[in-house]
C-alpha positions in Angstrom: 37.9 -1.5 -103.1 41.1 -0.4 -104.2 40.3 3.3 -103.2 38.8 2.0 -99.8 42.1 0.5 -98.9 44.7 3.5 -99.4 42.2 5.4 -97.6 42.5 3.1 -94.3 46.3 3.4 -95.1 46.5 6.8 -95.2 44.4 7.3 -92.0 46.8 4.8 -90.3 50.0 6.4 -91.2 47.9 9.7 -89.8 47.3 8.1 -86.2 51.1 6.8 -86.3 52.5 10.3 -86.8 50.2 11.9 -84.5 51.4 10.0 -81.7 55.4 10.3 -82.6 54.4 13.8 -82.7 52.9 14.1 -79.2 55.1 12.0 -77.7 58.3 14.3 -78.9 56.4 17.4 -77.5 56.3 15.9 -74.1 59.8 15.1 -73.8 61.2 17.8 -75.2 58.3 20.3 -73.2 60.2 22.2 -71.0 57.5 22.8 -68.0 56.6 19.3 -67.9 56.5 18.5 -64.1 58.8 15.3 -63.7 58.1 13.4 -59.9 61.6 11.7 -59.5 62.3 9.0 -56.2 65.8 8.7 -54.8 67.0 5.8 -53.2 69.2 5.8 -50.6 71.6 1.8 -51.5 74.0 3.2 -49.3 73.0 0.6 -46.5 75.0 -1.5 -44.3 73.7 -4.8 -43.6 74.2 -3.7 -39.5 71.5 -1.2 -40.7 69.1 -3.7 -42.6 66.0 -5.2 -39.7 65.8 -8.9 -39.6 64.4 -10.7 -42.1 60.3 -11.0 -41.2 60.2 -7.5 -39.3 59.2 -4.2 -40.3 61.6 -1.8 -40.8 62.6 1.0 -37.8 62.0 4.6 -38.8 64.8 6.8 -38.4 63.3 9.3 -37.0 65.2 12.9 -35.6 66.7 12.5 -32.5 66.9 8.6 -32.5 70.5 7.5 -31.4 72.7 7.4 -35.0 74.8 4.9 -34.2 72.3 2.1 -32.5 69.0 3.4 -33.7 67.4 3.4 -30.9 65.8 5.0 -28.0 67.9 7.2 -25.8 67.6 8.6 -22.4 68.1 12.4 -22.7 67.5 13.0 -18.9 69.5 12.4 -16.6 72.3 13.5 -18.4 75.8 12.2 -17.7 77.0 14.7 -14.6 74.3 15.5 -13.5 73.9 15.6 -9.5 70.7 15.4 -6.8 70.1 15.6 -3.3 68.3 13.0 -1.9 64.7 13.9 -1.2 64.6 15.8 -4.3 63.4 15.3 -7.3 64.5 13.4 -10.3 62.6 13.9 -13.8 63.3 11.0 -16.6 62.9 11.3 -19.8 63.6 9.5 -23.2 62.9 9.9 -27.1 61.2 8.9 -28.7 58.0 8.0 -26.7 58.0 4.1 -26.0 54.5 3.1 -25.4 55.4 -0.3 -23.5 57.7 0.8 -20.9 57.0 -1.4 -18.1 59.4 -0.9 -15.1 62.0 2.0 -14.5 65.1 0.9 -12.2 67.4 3.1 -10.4 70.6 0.7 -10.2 74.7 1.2 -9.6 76.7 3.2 -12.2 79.6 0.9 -11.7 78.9 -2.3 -13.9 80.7 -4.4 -11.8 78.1 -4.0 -9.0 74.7 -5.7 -8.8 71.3 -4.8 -7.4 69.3 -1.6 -7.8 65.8 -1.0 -6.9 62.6 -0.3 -9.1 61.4 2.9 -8.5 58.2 2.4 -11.0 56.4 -0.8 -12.2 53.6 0.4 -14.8 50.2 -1.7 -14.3 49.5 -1.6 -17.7 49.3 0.3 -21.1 46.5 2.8 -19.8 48.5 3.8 -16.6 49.0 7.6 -17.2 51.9 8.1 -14.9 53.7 7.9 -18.0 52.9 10.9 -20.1 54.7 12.2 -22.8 58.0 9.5 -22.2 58.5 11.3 -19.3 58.8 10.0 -15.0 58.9 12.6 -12.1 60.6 10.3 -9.3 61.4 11.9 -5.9 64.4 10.5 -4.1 63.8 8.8 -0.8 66.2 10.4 2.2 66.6 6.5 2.9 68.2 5.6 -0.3 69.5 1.8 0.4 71.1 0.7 -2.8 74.7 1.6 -3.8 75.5 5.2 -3.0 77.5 7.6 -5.2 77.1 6.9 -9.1 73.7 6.0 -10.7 71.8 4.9 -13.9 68.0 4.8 -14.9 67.2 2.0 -16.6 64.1 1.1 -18.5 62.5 -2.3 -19.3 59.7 -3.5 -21.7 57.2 -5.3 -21.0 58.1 -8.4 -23.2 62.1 -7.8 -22.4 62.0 -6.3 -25.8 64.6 -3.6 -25.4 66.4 -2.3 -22.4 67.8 1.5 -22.5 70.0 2.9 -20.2 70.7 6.2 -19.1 74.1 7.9 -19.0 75.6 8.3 -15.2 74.5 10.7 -12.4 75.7 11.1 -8.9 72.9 11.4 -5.9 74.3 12.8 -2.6 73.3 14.1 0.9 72.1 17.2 1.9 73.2 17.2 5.3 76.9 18.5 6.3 80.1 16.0 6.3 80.8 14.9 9.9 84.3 15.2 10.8 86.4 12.6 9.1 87.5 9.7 10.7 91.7 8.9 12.0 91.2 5.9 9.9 89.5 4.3 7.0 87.7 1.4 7.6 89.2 -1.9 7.5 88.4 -5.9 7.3 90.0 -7.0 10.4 89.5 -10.6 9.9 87.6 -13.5 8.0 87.4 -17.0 9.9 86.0 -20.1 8.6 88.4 -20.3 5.6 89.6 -23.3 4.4 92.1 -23.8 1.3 89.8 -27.1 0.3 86.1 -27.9 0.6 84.3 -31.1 -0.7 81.0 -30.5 -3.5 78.0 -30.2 -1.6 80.2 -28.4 1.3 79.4 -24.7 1.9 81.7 -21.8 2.8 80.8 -20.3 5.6 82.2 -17.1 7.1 82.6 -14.6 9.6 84.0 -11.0 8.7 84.9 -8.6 11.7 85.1 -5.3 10.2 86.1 -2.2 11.5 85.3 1.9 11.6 88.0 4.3 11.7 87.3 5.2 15.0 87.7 1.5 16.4 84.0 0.5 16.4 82.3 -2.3 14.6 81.6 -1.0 10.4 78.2 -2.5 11.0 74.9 -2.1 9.1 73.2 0.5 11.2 76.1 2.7 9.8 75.1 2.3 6.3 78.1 -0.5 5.9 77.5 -3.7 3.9 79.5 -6.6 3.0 79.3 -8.3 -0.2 81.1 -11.4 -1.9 81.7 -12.2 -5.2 82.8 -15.8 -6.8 85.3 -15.7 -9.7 86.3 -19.6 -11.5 89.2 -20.0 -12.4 88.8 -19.0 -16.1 88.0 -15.6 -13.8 84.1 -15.8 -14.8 81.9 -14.2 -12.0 79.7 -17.3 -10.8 78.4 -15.8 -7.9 77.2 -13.1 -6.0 75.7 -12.5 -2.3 75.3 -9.9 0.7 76.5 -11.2 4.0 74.3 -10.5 7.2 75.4 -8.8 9.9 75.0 -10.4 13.4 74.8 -7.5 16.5 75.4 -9.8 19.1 78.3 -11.2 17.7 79.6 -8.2 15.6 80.5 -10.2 13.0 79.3 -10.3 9.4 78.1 -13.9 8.2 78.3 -14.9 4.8 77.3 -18.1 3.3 79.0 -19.4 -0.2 77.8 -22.5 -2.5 80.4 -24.6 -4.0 80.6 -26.8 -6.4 83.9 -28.5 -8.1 86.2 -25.8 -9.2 89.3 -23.7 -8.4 87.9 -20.5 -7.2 88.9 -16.8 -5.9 86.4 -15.0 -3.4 86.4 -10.9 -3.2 85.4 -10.2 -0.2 84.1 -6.3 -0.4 83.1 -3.8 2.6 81.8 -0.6 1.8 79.5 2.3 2.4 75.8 1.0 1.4 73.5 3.7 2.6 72.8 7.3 1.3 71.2 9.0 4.3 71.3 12.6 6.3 71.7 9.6 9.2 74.3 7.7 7.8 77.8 8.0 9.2 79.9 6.0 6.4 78.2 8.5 4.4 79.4 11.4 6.1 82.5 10.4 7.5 84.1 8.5 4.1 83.9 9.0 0.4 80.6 7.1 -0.4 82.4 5.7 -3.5 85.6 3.9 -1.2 85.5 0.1 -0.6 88.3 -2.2 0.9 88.6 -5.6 -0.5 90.3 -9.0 0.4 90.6 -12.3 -1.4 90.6 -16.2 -0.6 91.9 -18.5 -2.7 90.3 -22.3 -2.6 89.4 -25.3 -4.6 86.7 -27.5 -4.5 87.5 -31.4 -4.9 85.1 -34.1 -5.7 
C-alpha cells in the first residue's frame, strides 16, 4: 500500500513538472506567432455615437472633422451655363437620399427649387451616389451663387454642397445709365393694431426709367426682423401691370418691428434684362420702422 502510494506521488510530481516545463518552452519560444489587438482610447466624447446607436464607420474619405457624408461635386468655384449640365456627387453612397434641392448660396436668402424627388429606394436614377441634372435656360430661383443640397427620407441628415456660380450664356447687353432703384413704398404707417395687416405698394425703377417689373427677371421680397432682430417673417410681393406697382402683404402681431424691403434681379435667362444689364448678385434695400400695439 505503502509502495502504491509513492508511486501515485511520483507520477504526480511527473505531470506537475511536465506542464511547468511546456509552459516555459512556449514563452520563451521565439517563433511563437503572438495575435496582439490595439485599442484606439484616444476618443473624444464629440466622437462617441449616442447611447442606443450603432457606431459610424470611419471610413476613407468621410469628412474628418463631422464624420459624415460630403458633397465632392460641385466643388466650391465651380461655374455653369445654364442649359448645361450639372453632375452631383457625394461619398460615401447614401442609399436613402430622397430629394436633391438647388437653393441660394447666400444663407440669408430663402427658397430654392427641387430639381429631383426620388420615388423610392429602387429608383435607379441614383446610381453610384451620383445625379446628372441639366440646367433649365429659365432658371427662376436666386441667380448668381448656388448650393445642392440633399435630404433623407426620414429628415435623417441633410448635406450640403460647397458654393457654385451658374450664369448665362448669352452676351451682356449694354449696361444701364443707372442702377435700379425703389422709388417709393406707400401704405406705411409708424403704428398698426394686432389683427391689422401691412399692406404695400413698391414703385420700383430700371436704370433706363422704366418700371423693374417681373417680366424683367426683377422681384421684390420682404423680410420681418423683431425687435430682438430675429427674422419672423418672410414673403415675395406681386407685381401688378396695370398699376406698376409691386404689392406686398405683411402679418402683424404685437411687437416692435423693422421691415427690409429688397429689389433685385430674380431670373437667370438668355431673355432676361436685369440679368444682362446688372450684376445678377446687386440688390437695393430699404427699411420701415413700426410697432404693433394691442
Amino acid at each position: 500500500m505503502k509502495n502504491y502510494r509513492k508511486t501515485l506521488i511520483v507520477l504526480l510530481l511527473i505531470v506537475i513538472v511536465a506542464l511547468i516545463i511546456g509552459c516555459a518552452i512556449y514563452y520563451y519560444n521565439p517563433n511563437k506567432v503572438v495575435t496582439t489587438i490595439s485599442v484606439n482610447t484616444d476618443i473624444t466624447n464629440s466622437e462617441m455615437p449616442p447611447r442606443g446607436k450603432a457606431p459610424y464607420l470611419n471610413v476613407q474619405n468621410i469628412n474628418e472633422q463631422t464624420g459624415l457624408a460630403v458633397i465632392d461635386s460641385p466643388k466650391f468655384g465651380d461655374s455653369f451655363i445654364l442649359g448645361n449640365p450639372i453632375t452631383i456627387k457625394w461619398n460615401p453612397e447614401l442609399i436613402d437620399v430622397s430629394t436633391i434641392q438647388l437653393v441660394s448660396g447666400d444663407d440669408s436668402k430663402i427658397g430654392g427649387m427641387q430639381i429631383y424627388k426620388r420615388a423610392s429606394l429602387d429608383d435607379k436614377n441614383i446610381t453610384n451616389a451620383r445625379f446628372d441634372y441639366v440646367i433649365p435656360n429659365n432658371l427662376t430661383v436666386y441667380p448668381g451663387q448656388y448650393r445642392i443640397k440633399l435630404l433623407s427620407y426620414a429628415g435623417r441628415y441633410s448635406y450640403t454642397s460647397d458654393v457654385f456660380t451658374i450664369k448665362s450664356s448669352a452676351p451682356l447687353r449694354q449696361r444701364a445709365d443707372k442702377p435700379f432703384v425703389i422709388k417709393s413704398i406707400m401704405g406705411a404707417m409708424d403704428s398698426y393694431r394686432v389683427g391689422e395687416s401691412m399692406n404695400l405698394n413698391i414703385e420700383t425703377e430700371n436704370g433706363d426709367g422704366t418700371p423693374a417689373d417681373n417680366s424683367k427677371g426683377f422681384n421684390v421680397q420682404a423680410r420681418l426682423y423683431n425687435n430682438d432682430g430675429q427674422g419672423v417673417w418672410s414673403g415675395n410681393a406681386t407685381y401688378n401691370p396695370n398699376a406698376q406697382v409691386w404689392h406686398l402683404n405683411v402679418p402683424l402681431v404685437k411687437d416692435t418691428y423693422r421691415l427690409q424691403v429688397t429689389l433685385y434681379c430674380s431670373l437667370i435667362s438668355i431673355n432676361s434684362v436685369c440679368a444682362q444689364e446688372y450684376d445678377i448678385n446687386k440688390e437695393v434695400s430699404q427699411y420701415l420702422n413700426f410697432i404693433v400695439n394691442p
